[in-house]
N, C-alpha and C positions, 0 to 999 in steps of 0.2 A: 527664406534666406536669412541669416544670419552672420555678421562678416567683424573681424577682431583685429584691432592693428596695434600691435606694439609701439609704445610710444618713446621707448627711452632710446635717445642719440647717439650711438655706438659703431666701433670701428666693425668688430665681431657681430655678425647677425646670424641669428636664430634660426631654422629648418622654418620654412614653408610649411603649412600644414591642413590639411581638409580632413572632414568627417561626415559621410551619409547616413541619416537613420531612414530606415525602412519600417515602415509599422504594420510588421507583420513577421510570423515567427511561426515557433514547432508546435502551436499550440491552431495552426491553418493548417497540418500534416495530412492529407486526405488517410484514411486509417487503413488503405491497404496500402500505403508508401511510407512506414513509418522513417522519420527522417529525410522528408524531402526537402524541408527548408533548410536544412542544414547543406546536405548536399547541393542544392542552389547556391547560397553563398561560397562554395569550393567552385565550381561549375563557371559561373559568372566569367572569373576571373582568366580564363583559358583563350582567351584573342578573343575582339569584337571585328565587327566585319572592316573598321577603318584601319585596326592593326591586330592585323591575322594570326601573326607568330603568339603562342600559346604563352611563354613566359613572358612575352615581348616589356610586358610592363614591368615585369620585377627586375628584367635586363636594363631596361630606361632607369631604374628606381639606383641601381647598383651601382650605375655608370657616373650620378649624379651624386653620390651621396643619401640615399633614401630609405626608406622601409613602407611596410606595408602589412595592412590586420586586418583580420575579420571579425565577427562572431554571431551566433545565432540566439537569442533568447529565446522563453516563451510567446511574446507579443513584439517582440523588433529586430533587427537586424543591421549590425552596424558595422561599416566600414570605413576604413582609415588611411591615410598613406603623408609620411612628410617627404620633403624634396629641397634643395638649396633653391632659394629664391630664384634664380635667374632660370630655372629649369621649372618654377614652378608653373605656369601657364601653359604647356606643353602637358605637363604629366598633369593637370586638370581634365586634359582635353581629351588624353588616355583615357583617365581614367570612367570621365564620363559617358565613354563607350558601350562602358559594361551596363553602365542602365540603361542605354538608347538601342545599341545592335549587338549585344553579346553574339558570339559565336556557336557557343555550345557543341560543338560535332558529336556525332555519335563516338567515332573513332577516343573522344577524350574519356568518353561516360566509364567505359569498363575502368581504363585504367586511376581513374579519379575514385572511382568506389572503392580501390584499394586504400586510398590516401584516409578515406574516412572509414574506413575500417580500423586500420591503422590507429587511428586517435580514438578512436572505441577500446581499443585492446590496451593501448597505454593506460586509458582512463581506468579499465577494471580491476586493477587491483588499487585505486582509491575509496578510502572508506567512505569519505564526504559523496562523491558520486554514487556510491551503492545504496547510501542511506537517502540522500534524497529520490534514487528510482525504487525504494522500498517503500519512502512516503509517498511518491505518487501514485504506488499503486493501490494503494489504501481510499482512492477518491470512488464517488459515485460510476459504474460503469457508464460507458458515453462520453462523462468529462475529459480534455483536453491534458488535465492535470494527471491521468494514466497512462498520457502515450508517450513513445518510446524517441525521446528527441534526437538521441543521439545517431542512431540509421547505422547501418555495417552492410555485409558482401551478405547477409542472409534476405534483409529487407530492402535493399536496393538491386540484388542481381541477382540473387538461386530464386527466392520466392515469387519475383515479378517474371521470371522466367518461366517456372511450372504452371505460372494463371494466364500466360500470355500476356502480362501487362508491357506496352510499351513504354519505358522509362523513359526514353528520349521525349516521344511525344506528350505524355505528362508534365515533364519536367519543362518543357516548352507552354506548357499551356498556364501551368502555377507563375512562370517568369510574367509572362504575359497579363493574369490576372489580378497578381500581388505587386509586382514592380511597379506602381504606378505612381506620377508625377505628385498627384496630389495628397499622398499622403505618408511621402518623404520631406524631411529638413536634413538642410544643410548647413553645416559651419566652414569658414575660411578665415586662416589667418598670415598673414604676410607683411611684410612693410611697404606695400604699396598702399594709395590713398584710398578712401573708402570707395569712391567712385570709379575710379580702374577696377577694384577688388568687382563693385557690383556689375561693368560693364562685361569682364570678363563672364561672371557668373551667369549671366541672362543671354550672352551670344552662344555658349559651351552647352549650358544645363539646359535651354528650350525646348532642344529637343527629344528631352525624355516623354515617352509618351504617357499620357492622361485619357488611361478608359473610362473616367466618370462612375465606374459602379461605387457601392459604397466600401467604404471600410469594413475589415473583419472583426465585429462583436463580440465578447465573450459574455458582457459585462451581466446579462440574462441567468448566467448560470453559475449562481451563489453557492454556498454552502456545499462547497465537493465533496466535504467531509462528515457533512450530515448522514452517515451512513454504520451500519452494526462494526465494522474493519476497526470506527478510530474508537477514543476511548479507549483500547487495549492499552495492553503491557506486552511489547516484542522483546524477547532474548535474540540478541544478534550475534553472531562469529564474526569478529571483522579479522581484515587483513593483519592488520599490526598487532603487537600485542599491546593493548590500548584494552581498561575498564573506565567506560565512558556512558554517562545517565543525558539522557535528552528529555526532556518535557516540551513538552509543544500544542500550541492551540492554533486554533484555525479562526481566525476574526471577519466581519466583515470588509471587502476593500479598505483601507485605510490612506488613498490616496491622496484622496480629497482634502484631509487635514492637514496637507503639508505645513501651513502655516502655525499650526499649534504643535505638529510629530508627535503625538502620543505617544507611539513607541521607543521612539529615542526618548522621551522623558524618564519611560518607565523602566525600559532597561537600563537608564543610566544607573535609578536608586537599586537596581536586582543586582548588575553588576558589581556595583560600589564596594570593592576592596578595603575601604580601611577598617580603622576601629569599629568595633561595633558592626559588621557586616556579617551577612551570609556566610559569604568566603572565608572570613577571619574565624566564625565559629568553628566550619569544617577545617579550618589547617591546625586550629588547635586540637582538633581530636584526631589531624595526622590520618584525616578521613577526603580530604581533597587537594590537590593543587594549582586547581585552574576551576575558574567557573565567568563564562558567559551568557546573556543574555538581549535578546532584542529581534530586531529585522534586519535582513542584509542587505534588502530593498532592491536586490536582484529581482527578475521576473519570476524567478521559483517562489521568491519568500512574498515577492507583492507582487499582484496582477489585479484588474479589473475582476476579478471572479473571490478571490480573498487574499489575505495576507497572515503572516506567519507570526507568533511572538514563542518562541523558544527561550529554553533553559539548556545549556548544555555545561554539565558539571565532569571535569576531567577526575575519577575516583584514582585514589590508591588502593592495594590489596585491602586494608582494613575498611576503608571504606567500601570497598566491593562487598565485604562478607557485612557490611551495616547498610543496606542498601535502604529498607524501608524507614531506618530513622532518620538517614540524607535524606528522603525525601520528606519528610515529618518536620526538620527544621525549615527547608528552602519555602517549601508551598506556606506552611505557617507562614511564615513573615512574609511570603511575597501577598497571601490573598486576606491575612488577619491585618497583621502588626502597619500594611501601609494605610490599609481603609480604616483604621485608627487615627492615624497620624496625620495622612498624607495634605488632609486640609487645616492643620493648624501649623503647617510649615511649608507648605506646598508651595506659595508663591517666592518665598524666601528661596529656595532651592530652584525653583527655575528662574528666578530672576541671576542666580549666580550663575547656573550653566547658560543661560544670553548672555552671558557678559563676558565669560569665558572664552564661548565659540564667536561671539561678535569681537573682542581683540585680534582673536587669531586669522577672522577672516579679513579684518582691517590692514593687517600687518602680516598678511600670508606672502609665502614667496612661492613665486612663478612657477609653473609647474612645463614640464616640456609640451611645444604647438601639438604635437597630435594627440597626448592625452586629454589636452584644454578642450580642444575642437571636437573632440569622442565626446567626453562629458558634456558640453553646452548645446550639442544636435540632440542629443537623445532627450536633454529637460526640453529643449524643444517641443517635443511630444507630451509632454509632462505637467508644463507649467503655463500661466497667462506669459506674453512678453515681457510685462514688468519685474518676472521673477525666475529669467533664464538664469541669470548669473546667479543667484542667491538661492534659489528656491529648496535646492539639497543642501541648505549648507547652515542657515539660519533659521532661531526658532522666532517669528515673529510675534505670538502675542499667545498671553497664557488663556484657556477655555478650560475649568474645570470640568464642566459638564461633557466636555469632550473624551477627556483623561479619565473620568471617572465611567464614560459609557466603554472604554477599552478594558478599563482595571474590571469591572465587574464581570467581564466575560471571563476572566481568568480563575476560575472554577477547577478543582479535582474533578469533577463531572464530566468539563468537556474539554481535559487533556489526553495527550495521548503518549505513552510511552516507549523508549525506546532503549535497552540494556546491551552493551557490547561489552563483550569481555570474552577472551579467547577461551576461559574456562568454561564456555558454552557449547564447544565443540562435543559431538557425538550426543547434543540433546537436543538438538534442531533440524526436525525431519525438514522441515520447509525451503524451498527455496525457490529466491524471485526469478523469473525469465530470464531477466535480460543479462543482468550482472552474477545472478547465481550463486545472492547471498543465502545464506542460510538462515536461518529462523527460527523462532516458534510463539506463539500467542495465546497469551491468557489473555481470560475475562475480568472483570473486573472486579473480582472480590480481595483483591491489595488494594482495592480505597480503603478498604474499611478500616485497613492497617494504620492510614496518615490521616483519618476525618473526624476520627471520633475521640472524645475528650479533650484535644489539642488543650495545652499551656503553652501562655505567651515566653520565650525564652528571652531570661532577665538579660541577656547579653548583647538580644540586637536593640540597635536604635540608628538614628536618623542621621545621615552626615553631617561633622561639624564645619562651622567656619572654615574655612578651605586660606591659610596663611600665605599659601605660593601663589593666589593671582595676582599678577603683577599691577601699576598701578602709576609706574613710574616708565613713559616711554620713551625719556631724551636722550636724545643723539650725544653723545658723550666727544668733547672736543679731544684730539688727539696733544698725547705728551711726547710726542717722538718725532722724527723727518717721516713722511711718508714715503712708504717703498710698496714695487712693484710685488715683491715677494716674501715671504717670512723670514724674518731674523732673528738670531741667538738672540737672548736679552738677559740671559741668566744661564750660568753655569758653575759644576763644582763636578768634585769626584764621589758624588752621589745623583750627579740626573742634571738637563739641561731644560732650558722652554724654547720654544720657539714662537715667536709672535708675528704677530698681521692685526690693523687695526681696517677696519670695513670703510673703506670710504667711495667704495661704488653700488652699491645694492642699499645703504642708508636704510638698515630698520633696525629697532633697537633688540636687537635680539645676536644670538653669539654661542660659539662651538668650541667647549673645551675637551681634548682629547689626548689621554695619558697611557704610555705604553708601561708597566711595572714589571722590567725582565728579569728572573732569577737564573740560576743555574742548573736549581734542583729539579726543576721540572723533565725535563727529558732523558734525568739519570734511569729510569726504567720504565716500563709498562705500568707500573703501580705508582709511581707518583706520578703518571700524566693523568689516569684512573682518579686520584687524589684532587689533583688537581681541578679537573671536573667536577665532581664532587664538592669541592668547596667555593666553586665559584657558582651552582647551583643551590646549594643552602646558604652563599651568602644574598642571591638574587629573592631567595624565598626571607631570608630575613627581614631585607628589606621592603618586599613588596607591600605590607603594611604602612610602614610609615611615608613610603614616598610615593603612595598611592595618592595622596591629592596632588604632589609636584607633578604626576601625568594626567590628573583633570584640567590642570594648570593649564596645561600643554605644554609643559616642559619634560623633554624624555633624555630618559636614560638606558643603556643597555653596558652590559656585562659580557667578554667575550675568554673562554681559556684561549689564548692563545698559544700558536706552538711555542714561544721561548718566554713568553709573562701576560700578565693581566691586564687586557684589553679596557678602558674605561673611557665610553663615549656619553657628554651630556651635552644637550642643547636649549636651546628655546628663550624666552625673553630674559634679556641680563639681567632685570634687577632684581628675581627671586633664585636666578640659579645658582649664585655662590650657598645658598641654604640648601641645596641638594647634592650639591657637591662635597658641601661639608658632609653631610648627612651618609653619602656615601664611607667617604676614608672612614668617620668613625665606626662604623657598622664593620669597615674591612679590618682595621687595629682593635675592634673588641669582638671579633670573628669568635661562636660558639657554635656547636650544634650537641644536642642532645642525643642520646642513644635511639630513641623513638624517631625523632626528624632524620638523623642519620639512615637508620634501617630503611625510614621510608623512600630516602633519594637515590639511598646503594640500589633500590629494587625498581625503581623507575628509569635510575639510568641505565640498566642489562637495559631496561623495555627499547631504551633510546635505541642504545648501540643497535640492536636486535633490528631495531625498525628502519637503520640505514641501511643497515646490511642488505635486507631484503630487498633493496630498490636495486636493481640490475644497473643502473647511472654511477650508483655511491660506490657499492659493491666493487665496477670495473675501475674508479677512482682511485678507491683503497688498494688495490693490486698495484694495477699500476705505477703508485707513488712510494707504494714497499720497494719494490723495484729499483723506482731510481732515487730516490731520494736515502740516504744512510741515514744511517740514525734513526732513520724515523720507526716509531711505533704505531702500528697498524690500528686500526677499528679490530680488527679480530682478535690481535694481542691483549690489547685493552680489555675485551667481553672477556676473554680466559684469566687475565687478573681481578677483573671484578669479580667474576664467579669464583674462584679461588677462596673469595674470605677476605672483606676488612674488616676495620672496626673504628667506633670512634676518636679512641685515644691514637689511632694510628693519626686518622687524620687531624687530631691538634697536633701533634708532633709535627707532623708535615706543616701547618698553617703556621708556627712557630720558627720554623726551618727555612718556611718560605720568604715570612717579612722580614728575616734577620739580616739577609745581603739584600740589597737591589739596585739596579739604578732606575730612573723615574724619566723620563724623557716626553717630553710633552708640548703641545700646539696650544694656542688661545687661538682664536681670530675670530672678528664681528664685532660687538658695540662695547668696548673693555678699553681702557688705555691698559700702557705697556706697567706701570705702577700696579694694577690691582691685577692685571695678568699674573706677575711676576709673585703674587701671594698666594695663588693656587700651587706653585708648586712649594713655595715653603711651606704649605698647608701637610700637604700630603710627607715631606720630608721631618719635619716637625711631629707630625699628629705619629704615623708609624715609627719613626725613630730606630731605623734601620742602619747598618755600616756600607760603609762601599765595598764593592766586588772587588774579590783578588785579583781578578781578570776581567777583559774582557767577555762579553757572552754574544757569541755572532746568534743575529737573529735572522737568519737561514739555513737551512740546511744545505752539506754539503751532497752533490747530485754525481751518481755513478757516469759513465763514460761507457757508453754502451758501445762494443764490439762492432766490425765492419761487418756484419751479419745482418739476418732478418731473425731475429726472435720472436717466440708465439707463446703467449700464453692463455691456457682456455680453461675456464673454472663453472661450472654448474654454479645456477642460481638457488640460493637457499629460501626459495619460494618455490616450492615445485609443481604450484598451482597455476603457478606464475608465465602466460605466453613468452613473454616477453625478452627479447635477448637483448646484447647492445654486443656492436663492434668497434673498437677503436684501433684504426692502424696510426701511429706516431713515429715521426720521424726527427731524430734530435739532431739540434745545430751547435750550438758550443756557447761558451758565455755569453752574456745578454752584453752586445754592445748598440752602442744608439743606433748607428747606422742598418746595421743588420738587424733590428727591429723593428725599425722603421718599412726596410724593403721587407721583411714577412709578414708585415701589416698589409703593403701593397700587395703582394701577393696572393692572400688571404681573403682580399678583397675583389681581385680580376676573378679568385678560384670560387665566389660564393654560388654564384645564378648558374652555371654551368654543373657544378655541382647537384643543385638542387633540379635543375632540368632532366639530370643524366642518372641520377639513382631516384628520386622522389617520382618525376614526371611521368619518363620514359623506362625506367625497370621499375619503379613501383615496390622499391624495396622496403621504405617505412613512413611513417610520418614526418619523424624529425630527422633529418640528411643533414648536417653542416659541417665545413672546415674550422677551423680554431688555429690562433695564434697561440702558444702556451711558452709560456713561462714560470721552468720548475726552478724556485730558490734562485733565477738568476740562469738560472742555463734556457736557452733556444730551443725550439719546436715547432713542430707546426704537427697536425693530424686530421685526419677524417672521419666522423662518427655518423656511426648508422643503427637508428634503433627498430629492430623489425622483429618479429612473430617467430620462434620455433617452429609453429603450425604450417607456417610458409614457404621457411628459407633455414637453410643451415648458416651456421658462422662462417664457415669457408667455401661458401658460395659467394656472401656476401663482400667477404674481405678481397675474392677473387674481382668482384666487380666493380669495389673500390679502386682495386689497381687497374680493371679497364678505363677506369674515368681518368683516373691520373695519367694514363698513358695516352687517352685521347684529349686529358687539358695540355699536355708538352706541347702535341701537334696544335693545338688552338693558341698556346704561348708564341711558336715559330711561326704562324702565323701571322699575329698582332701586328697590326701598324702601326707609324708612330704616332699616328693621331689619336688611335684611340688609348696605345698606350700615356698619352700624354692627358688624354680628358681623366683616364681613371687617376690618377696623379693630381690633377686639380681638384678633382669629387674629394679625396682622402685629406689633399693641403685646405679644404672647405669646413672640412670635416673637423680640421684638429684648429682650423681660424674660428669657431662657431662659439661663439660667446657662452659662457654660463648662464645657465637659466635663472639659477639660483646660488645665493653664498654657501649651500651646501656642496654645491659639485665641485666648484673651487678648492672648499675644505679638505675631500675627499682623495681629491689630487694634490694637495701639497699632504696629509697625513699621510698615503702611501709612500711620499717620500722621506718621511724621518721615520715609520713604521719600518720600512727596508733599509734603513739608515742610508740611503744613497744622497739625498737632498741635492736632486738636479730637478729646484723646483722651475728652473725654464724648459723644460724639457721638449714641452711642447713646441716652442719658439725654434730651437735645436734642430727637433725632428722636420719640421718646413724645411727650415732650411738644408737638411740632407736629400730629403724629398724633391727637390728645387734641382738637384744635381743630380735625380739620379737617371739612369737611363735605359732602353729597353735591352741592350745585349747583358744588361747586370741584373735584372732580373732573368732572364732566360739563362743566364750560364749558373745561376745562384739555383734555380729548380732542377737544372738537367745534374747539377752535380750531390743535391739530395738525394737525386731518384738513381743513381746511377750505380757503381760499385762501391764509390764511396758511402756510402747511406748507411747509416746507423738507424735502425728498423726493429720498433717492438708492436708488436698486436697484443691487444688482449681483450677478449673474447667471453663475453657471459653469454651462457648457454643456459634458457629458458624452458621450460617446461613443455612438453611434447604432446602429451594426452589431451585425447580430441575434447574432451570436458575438462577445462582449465579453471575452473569457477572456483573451487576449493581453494583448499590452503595448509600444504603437508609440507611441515618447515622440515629441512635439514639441520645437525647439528653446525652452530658455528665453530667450534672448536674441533670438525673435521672437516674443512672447507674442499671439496671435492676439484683437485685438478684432473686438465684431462691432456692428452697426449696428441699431437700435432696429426690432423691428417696426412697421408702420404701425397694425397693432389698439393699439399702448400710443400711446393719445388723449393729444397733450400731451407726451408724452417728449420729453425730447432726448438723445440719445444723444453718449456722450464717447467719442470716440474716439484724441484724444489730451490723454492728461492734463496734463503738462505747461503746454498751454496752456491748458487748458479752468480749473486750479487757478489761473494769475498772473494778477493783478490782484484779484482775490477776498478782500475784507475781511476780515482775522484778529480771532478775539477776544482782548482783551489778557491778559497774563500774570494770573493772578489767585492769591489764597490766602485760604482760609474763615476767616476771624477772629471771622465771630458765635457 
């Protein structure tokens, strides 16, 4: 047992939160069930004999405010759930059910193997999932690191059915064997005293039973990769269109060293971005744009049995056609140029990265009760007790002979390679089982390509001084009245600031975030394209130089936004005004070359191309054509980029761009209102732009959809791709507080019933949920459902959306006012719950000068509408959605059909395949060209929340 209590004195209190680790995983799979452990942790959760209703706990969890997780690793199994304090020792006692007397019924097993099916078929068109069930099957036969964790309808129900395997009674016997008392931990946290926390613990948790067998072993069975398989070179076909180089070795366990992490040492210097780097060589030859390295310290990359140290280098097209001399620089300096160096700077460098990660862990902010309580059960398993809290987070003491017995292994000998690139297709007879990637395998005569002769390349060397770790961590006395909220502090007719100085979370650290809106940007398809564009080669600009402000830990991100340039930095104030500088000037001396150009123009098609493909993004993009004017599509965008730009297009544009703006921006955390106020003359000074003729709303204005049911259905342009999605949407009208608030509550009564009545009991997908939506300021509400071609059609599915919605009315008219008054209190819990951290605060007051609305009490507001509202106003607000009145769009991606869906036979984008309303949807009308079906269609007008 392990037990956490928040200590700071506050009005707002934090979710209640617990986490089980089970030490035991897909790696105990009996090998004619593959996927049992997974299916157990679905299984589990379905009534225990003290409360029998099947959802009954995600209904308690709903009612209260709560949530709830699972997951299955190789070696553990963890589960999670928070809850509002006063509900917390009730949903303890829940929840401790599932380990003591789960339920399990037969009646639940079929339709639960859908559910995991389901999330099998989501997972396969991800590359990361395909490539690591590609490595595992590369392991020694026998080994654990071969089988198949994930389980589906083949190896939980057809196959156990043709051997006569009882699944029920298996599945019984695994709970029974594996769930045992003694070699679970537990974490809780709450704001009750440690003592109540442990009395509850030990009258709740006792009764989980304790078979005394031993723990499940791996630790016997080393070297899975000592086998003819590794050491290759695999050509892969992935999903996306992605050229992507992995290197990877297989180590022994490297658990044991938590206190030195090798790994993390070593991938820190492989990783290392700046001067003089790996990465810095390959972007100069416009041969890379990403490269990783290290362990993820996931059970796949680290278990008792070995652990992982991987290269994964993101190539561009030229880099792809130069593949053996990437890899001729990276191996060079990773296995030559560090066992050179690495011990006449060695300690130097790891004493900066402790120093580094020991600030950050000093002056870390609070992360949310149930992530805390997941992480600290699982080191549980992991670490001595002296070293729950720290043990993954700090490097305690340098051991050469440690780091140097990991660096040795990393040999061209005993790597193993992995090549993805779409220009692979039609050369890879091979493919794996389960995900049904495609393949093929050489031997190892490409060492010889990167072994022999090597020269040291005059360009890499060793990280410098690192300028940005901070040094200085005082609290900075404030120069202003303190306020509950942020306030102007600065304005003109080129840009305003808005400030907040931190004087409740008290750490020296602080959030600057700047919106830069133009006009030009959404004058067509080609300057959004542009735009893109240049806020990708300005992010690749600077990745070098502000590559040590992120060893720092101090980060930055770059966003296009739809109407200006997104500019968030963070982390300890007294080196971030140097990176913020560092930014604007990088953005006012904005270049790109014709080569760096070529190379972003070619990787953004890959971009667009690879959202496209996700049946999520894809039904996104439609839909928001739809309602939103103005806007320019994902698919628009890909037929302007393929079109033809060029570089001088884009200075033109970048010159165009800085010439108007207005600059509008937040400080808040450890800054007074004096040097806040120098950021924005920074940026107004250093670019040296004019003010806007105009105004520039930064939302789009949103169509006004007809008293109809519109449909729209579009094939996936993956048409290897199972996978559909359905979205039925029904729009409300401008976002006013109040009626956002009640579609919040409503959204909230609709989640468990929802998920009970298409997930549970039709078994239609994995992920079933309702959504609040807010287009630019207009109302919504909708229901998505992601399910299988293979399965279910789109108008099956949407049909039984609308049976659930016609059976929530009846469960609305039903509602008493007691429980409508508890889910009323769960939600007012909900929006009273303190910030974790100074960033979620941040985050909430930037989306309000981001929407330019700044109703930064809003939250306070909504209580109080909440407080009034009552249950004949939600009931008459649903019935009259759903009714004649209803403004109703579906749209509908339709996934690939063929009973072998492994492949990957792209569609063109620039003929995005619409399809025609079935005649079963009574009343549709089917859009078949947007365009027209959108002109004429009354807009709601520009609006901003002032009450």
């Amino acid at each position: 047992l392990f037990t956490i209590v928040p200590t700071e004195d506050v009005n707002r209190l934090k979710p209640s939160a617990a986490a089980l680790c089970v030490g035991v995983g897909s790696f105990s799979d009996p090998s004619d069930l593959p996927g049992l452990a997974h299916f157990l942790e679905h299984m589990v959760f379905m009534g225990s004999e003290k409360y029998p209703s099947e959802n009954g706990f995600d209904a308690f969890l709903k009612k209260h405010g709560g949530s709830d997780n699972a997951s299955t690793d190789c070696e553990r199994t963890i589960f999670q759930f928070d809850v509002q304090r006063k509900s917390f020792k009730e949903a303890l006692d829940r929840w401790a059910q599932f380990f003591i007397c789960p339920l399990m019924i037969r009646d639940a097993i079929d339709r639960e193997v859908e559910a995991v099916d389901s999330e099998y078929q989501l997972a396969k068109p991800s590359d990361s999932h395909r490539k690591e069930m590609l490595f595992g099957s590369l392991a020694k036969p026998g080994h654990p690191m071969g089988k198949f964790c994930w389980g589906n309808a083949q190896t939980l129900k057809h196959e156990p059915k043709k051997k006569k395997i009882n699944v029920y009674k298996r599945l019984r016997a695994f709970w029974k064997k594996h769930y045992s008392a003694h070699y679970m931990t537990l974490a809780v946290q709450s704001k009750e005293k440690l003592d109540t926390l442990e009395k509850w613990v030990r009258e709740i948790f006792s009764k989980v039973p304790n078979n005394a067998l031993s723990k499940p072993d791996f630790s016997d069975m080393l070297d899975p990769f000592d086998t003819p398989a590794f050491n290759k070179l695999y050509r892969v076909v992935p999903v996306r269109k992605v050229h992507a180089l992995n290197i990877t070795w297989a180590l022994p366990p490297q658990e044991k060293y938590y206190r030195v992490k090798p790994l993390h040492y070593i991938s820190w210097l492989i990783g290392h971005e700046g001067t003089g780097s790996i990465l810095s060589v390959l972007r100069k030859k416009c041969w890379a744009l990403a490269l990783f390295g290290g362990n993820s310290e996931t059970g796949f990359d680290q278990n008792t049995t070995y652990s992982i140290f991987s290269i994964s280098i993101t190539l561009t097209d030229e880099g792809f056609h130069n593949f053996y001399e990437v890899k001729k620089i990276s191996l060079f300096f990773s296995l030559l140029s560090f066992l050179i160096c690495l011990f006449v700077h060695a300690f130097r460098i790891y004493e900066e990265i402790q120093k580094i990660e020991a600030n950050e862990f000093h002056y870390q902010e609070q992360i949310d009760p149930i992530e805390y309580a997941e992480d600290i059960c699982e080191n549980m398993q992991l670490f001595p007790k002296e070293d729950f809290l720290t043990g993954d987070q700090l490097m305690f003491e340098f051991d050469p002979e440690v780091i140097n017995g990991a660096l040795s292994l990393l040999t061209p000998e005993k790597a193993n390679l992995m090549l993805l690139s779409p220009e692979h297709e039609g050369q890879c007879p091979l493919r794996e089982k389960w995900f049904g990637t495609q393949y093929s395998v050489e031997g190892q005569e490409w060492m010889e390509r990167w072994t022999g002769n090597l020269e040291l390349n005059s360009e890499l060397t060793l990280p410098a001084e690192n300028k940005f770790i901070a040094t200085d961590f005082t609290l900075k006395p404030s120069d202003c009245p303190d306020t509950e909220f942020p306030v102007r502090i600065a304005e003109s007719d080129r840009g305003c600031l808005w400030y907040k100085k931190d004087n409740k979370f008290k750490i020296p650290k602080a959030y600057i975030r700047f919106h830069l809106i133009s006009p030009v940007i959404q004058k067509s398809a080609k300057n959004v394209v542009l735009f893109d564009l240049l806020v990708n080669i300005l992010c690749h600009n600077l990745a070098e130089p502000a590559y040590e402000a992120e060893v720092a830990q101090l980060e930055y991100k770059l966003v296009a936004g739809e109407h200006g340039l997104v500019i968030n930095v963070k982390g300890f104030n007294h080196k971030l005004p140097l990176l913020f500088h560092l930014i604007i000037d990088h953005l006012a001396d904005f270049s790109a070359s014709p080569d760096v150009f070529s190379m972003f123009a070619e990787q953004l098609k890959k971009t667009y191309f690879n959202i496209l493909i996700k049946p999520e993004k894809l039904g996104k993009d439609v839909r928001l054509l739809i309602l939103e004017h103005s806007r320019w599509s994902m698919v628009e965008k890909y037929q302007a980029l393929t079109a033809g730009l060029t570089s001088n297009e884009l200075m033109d544009f970048s010159r165009n761009l800085k010439a108007e703006l207005y600059a509008e921006g937040l400080v808040q955390g450890n800054f007074n209102s004096a040097e806040s106020e120098q950021f924005l003359q920074y940026v107004t000074e250093k670019l040296q732009f004019s003010k806007l003729p105009a105004e520039v709303p930064v939302i789009f204005r949103v169509v006004e959809l007809p008293l109809k049911h519109h449909i729209c259905k579009v094939k996936s342009l993956n048409k290897g791709d199972a996978n559909s999605e359905v979205t039925v949407y029904y729009q409300s009208g401008l976002k006013l507080l109040r009626e956002h608030t009640l579609m919040e509550l409503l959204v909230m009564h609709m989640e468990e019933p929802c998920f009970d009545f298409l997930r549970t009991k039709e078994t239609l997908g994995y992920h079933v949920y309702p959504t609040c939506r807010n287009t630019s300021g207009v109302l919504g509400f909708s229901v998505t459902v992601e399910t299988q071609a293979t399965k279910f059609n789109t108008e099956l599915v949407e049909l039984k959306i609308e049976e659930f919605l016609a059976s929530f009315e009846e469960t609305l008219n039903s509602l008493t006012k007691e429980a409508f008054n508890t889910q009323v209190t769960a939600l007012v819990k909900l929006k009273e719950c303190e910030d974790t951290h100074l960033g979620e605060e941040v985050d909430r007051n930037w989306a309000e000068v981001l929407t330019q609305q700044f109703v930064f009490d809003r939250l306070n507001r909504e209580i109080e509408a909440l407080k009034q509202m009552t249950r004949a106003e939600l009931v008459s607000w649903f019935k009259e959605h759903r009714g004649q009145n209803s403004r109703k769009l579906s749209v509908h991606v339709k996934g690939g059909k063929a009973e072998d869906v492994s492949g990957s036979t792209y569609g063109e984008v620039s003929k995005l395949t619409f399809l025609s309303a079935s005649p079963k949807m009574a009343g549709a009308v089917a859009i078949m060209d947007i365009p027209a079906f959108i002109e004429g269609l009354p807009l709601f007008p520009y609006h901003k929340i002032l009450e």
